[in-house]
N, CA, C and O atoms as a printed pandas DataFrame, in Angstrom:
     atom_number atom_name residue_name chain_id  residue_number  x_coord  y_coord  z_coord
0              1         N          UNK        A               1  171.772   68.716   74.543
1              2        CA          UNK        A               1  172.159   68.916   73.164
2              3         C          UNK        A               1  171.274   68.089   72.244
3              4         O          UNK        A               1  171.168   66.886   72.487
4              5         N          UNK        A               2  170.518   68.709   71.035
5              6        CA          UNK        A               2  170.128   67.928   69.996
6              7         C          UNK        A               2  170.671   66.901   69.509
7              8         O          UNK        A               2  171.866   66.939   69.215
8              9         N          UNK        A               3  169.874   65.698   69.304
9             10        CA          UNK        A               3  170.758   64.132   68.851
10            11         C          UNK        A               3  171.468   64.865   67.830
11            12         O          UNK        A               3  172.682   64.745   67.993
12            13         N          UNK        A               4  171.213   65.455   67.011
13            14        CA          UNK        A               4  171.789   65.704   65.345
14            15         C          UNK        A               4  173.321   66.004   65.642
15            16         O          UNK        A               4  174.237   65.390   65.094
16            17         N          UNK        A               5  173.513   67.145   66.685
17            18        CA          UNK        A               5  174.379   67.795   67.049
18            19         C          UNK        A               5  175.563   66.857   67.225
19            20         O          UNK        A               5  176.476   66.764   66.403
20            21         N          UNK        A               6  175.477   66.147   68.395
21            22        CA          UNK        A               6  176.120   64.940   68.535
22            23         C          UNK        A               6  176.541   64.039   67.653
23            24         O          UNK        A               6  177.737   63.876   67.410
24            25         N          UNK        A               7  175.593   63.371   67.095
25            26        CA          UNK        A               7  175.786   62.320   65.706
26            27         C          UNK        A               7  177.089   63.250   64.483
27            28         O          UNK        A               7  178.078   62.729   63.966
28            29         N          UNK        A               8  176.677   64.509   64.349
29            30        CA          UNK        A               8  177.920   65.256   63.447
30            31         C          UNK        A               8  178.893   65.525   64.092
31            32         O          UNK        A               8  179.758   65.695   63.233
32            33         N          UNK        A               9  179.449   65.718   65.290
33            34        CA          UNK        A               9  180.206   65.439   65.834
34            35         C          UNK        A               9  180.990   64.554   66.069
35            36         O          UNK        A               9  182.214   64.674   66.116
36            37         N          UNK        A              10  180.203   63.336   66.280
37            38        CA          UNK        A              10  180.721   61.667   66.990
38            39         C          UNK        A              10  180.916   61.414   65.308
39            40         O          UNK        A              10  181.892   60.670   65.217
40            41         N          UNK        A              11  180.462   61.682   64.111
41            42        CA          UNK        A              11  180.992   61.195   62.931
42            43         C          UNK        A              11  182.544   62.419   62.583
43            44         O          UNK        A              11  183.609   61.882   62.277
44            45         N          UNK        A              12  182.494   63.495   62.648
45            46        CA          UNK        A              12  183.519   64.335   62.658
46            47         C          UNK        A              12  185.057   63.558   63.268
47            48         O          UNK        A              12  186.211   63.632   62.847
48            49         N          UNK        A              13  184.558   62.949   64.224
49            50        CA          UNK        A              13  186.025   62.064   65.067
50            51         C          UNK        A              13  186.117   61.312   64.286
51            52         O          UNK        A              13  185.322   60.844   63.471
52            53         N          UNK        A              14  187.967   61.018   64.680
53            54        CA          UNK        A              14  188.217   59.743   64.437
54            55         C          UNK        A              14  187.835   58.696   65.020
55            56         O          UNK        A              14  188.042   58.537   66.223
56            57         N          UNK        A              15  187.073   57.601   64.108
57            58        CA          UNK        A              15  186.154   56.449   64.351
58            59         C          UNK        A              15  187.449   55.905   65.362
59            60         O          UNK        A              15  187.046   55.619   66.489
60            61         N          UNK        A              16  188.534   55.765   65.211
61            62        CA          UNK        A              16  189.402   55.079   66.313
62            63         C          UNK        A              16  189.796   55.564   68.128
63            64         O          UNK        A              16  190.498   55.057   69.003
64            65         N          UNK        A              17  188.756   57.012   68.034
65            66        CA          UNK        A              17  188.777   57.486   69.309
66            67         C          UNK        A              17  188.033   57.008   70.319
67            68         O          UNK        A              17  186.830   56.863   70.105
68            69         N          UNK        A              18  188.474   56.731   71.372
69            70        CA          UNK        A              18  187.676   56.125   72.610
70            71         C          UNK        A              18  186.608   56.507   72.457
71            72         O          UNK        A              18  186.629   57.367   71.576
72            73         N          UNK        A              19  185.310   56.294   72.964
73            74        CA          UNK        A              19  183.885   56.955   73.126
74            75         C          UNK        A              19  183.924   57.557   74.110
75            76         O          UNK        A              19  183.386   58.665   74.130
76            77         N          UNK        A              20  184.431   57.157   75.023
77            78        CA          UNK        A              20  184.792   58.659   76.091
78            79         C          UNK        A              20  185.443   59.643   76.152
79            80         O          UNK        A              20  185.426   60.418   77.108
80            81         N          UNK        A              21  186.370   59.813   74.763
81            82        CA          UNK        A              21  187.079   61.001   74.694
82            83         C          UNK        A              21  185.661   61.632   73.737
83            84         O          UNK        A              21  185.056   62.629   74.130
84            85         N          UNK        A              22  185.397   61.141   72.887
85            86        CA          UNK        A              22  184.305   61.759   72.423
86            87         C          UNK        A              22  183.053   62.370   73.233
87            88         O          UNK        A              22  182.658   63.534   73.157
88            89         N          UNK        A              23  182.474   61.261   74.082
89            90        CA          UNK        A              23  181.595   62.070   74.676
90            91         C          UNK        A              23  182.221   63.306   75.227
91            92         O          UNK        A              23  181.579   64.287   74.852
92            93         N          UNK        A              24  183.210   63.612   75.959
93            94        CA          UNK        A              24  183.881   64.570   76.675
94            95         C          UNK        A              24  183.580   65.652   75.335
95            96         O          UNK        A              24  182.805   66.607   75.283
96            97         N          UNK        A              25  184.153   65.312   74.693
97            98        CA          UNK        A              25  184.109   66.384   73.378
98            99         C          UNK        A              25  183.015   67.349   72.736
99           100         O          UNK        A              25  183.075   68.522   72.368
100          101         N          UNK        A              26  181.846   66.272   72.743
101          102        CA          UNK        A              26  180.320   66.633   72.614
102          103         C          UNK        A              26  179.858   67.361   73.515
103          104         O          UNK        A              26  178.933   68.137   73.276
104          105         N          UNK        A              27  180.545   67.225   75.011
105          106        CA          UNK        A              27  179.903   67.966   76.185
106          107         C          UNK        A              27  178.764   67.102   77.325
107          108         O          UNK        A              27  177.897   67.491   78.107
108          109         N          UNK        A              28  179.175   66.081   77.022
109          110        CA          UNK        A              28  178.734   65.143   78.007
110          111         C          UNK        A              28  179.757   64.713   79.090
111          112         O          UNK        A              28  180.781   64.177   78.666
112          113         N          UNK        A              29  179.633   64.863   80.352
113          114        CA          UNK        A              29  180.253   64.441   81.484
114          115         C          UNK        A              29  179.903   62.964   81.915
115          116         O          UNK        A              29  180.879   62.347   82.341
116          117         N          UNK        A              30  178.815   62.330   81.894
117          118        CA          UNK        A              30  178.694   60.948   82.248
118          119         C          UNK        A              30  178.701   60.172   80.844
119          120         O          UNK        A              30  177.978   60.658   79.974
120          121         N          UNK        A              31  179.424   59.038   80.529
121          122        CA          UNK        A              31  178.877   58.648   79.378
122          123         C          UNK        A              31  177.720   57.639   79.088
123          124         O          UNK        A              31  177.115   57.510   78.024
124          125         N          UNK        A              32  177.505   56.828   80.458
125          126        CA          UNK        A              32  176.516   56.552   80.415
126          127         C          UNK        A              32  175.370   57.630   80.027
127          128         O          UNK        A              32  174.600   57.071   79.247
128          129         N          UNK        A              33  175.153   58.347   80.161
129          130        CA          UNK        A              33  173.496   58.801   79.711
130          131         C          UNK        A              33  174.162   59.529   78.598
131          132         O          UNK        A              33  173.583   60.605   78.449
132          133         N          UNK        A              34  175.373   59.349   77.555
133          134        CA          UNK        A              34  175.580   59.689   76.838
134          135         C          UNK        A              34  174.906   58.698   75.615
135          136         O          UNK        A              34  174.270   59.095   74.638
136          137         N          UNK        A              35  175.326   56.951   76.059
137          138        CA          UNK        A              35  174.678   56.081   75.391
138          139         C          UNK        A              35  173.188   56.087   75.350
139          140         O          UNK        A              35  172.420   55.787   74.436
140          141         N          UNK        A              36  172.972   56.495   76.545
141          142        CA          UNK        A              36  171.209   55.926   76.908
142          143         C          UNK        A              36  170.343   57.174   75.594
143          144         O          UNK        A              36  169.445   56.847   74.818
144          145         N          UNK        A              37  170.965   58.548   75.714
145          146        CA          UNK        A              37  170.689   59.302   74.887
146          147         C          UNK        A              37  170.747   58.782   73.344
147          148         O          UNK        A              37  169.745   58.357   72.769
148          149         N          UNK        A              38  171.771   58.848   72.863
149          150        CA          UNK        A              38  172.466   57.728   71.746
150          151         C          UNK        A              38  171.053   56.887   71.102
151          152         O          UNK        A              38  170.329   56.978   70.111
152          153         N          UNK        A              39  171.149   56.180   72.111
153          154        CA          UNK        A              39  170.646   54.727   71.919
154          155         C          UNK        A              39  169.007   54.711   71.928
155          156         O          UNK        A              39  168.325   53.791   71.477
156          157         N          UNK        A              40  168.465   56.025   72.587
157          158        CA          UNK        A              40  167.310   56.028   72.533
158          159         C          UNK        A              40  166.640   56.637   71.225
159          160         O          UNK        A              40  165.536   56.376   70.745
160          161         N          UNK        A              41  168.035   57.900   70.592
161          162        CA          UNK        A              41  167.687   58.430   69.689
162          163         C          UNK        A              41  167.757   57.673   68.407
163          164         O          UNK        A              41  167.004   58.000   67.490
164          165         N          UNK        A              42  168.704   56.562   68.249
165          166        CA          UNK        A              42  169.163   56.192   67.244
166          167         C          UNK        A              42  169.079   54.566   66.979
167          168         O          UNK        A              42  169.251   53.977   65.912
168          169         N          UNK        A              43  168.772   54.039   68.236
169          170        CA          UNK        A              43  167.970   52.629   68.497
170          171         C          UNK        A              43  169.231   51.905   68.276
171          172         O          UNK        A              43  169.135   50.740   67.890
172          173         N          UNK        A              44  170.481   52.448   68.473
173          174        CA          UNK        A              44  171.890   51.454   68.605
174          175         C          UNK        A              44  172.870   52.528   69.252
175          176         O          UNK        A              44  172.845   53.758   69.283
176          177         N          UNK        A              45  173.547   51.784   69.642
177          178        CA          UNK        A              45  175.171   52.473   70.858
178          179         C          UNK        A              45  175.682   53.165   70.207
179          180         O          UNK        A              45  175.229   53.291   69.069
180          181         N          UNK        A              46  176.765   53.879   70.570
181          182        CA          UNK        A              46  177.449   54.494   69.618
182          183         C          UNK        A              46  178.419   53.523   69.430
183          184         O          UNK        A              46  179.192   53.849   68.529
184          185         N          UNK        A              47  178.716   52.261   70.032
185          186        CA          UNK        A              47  179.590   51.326   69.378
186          187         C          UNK        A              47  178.979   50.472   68.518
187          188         O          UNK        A              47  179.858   49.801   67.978
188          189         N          UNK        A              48  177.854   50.159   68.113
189          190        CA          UNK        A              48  177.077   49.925   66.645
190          191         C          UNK        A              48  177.072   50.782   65.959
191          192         O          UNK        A              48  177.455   50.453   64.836
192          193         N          UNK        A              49  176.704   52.251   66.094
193          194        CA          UNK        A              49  176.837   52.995   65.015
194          195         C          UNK        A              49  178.126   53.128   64.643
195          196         O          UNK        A              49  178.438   53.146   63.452
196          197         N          UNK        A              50  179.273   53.268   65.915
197          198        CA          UNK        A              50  180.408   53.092   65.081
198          199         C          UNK        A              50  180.913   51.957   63.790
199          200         O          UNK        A              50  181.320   52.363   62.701
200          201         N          UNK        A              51  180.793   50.439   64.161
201          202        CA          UNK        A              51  180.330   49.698   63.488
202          203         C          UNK        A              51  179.905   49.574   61.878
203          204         O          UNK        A              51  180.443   48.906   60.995
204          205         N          UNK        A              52  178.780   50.430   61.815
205          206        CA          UNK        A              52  177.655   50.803   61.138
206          207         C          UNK        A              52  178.589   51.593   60.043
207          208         O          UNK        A              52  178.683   51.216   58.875
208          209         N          UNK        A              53  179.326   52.838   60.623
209          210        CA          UNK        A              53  180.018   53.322   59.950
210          211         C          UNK        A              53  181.122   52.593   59.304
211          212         O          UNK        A              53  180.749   52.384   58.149
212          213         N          UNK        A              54  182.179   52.154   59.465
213          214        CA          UNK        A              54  183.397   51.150   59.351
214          215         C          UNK        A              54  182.798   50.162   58.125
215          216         O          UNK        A              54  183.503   49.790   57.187
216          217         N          UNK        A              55  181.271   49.771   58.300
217          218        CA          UNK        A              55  181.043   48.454   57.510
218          219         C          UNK        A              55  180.268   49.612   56.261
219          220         O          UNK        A              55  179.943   49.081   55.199
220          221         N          UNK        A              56  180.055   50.823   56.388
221          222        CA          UNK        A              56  179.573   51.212   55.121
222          223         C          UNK        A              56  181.214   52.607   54.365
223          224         O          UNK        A              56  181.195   53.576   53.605
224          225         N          UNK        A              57  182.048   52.067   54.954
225          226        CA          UNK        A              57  183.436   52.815   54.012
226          227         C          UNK        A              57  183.920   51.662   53.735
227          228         O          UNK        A              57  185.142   51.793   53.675
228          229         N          UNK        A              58  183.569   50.430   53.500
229          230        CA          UNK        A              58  184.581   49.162   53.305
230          231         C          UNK        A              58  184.000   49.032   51.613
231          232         O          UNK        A              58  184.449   48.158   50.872
C-alpha cells in the first residue's frame, strides 16, 4: 500500500486506538514492518507521529 494511503487512514482513527488495531485496519498483518514502513517513509513511528498529532490540536 502507498505511504499516503496509510497516513489518511492512521489519521482517520481514533488517535486513542491501539496501533495494532490500526495496522489490522490499513491491511497490514505484521506490525512490525508496518512501523519499519512508517518509519522509513516518514522518518518517525507511528507513535511519534501520533504524538506529533496530539501536540499540534492542543
Amino acid at each position: 500500500m502507498p505511504p499516503e494511503f496509510f497516513k489518511r487512514l492512521y489519521q482517520k482513527r481514533n488517535t486513542s486506538a491501539p496501533i495494532s488495531e490500526i495496522t489490522q485496519k490499513v491491511g497490514y498483518k505484521n506490525q512490525g514492518f508496518f512501523y519499519k514502513k512508517f518509519q522509513a517513509y516518514y522518518n518517525m513511528s507511528p507513535i511519534e507521529y501520533r504524538k506529533s498529532l496530539k501536540k499540534n490540536l492542543s
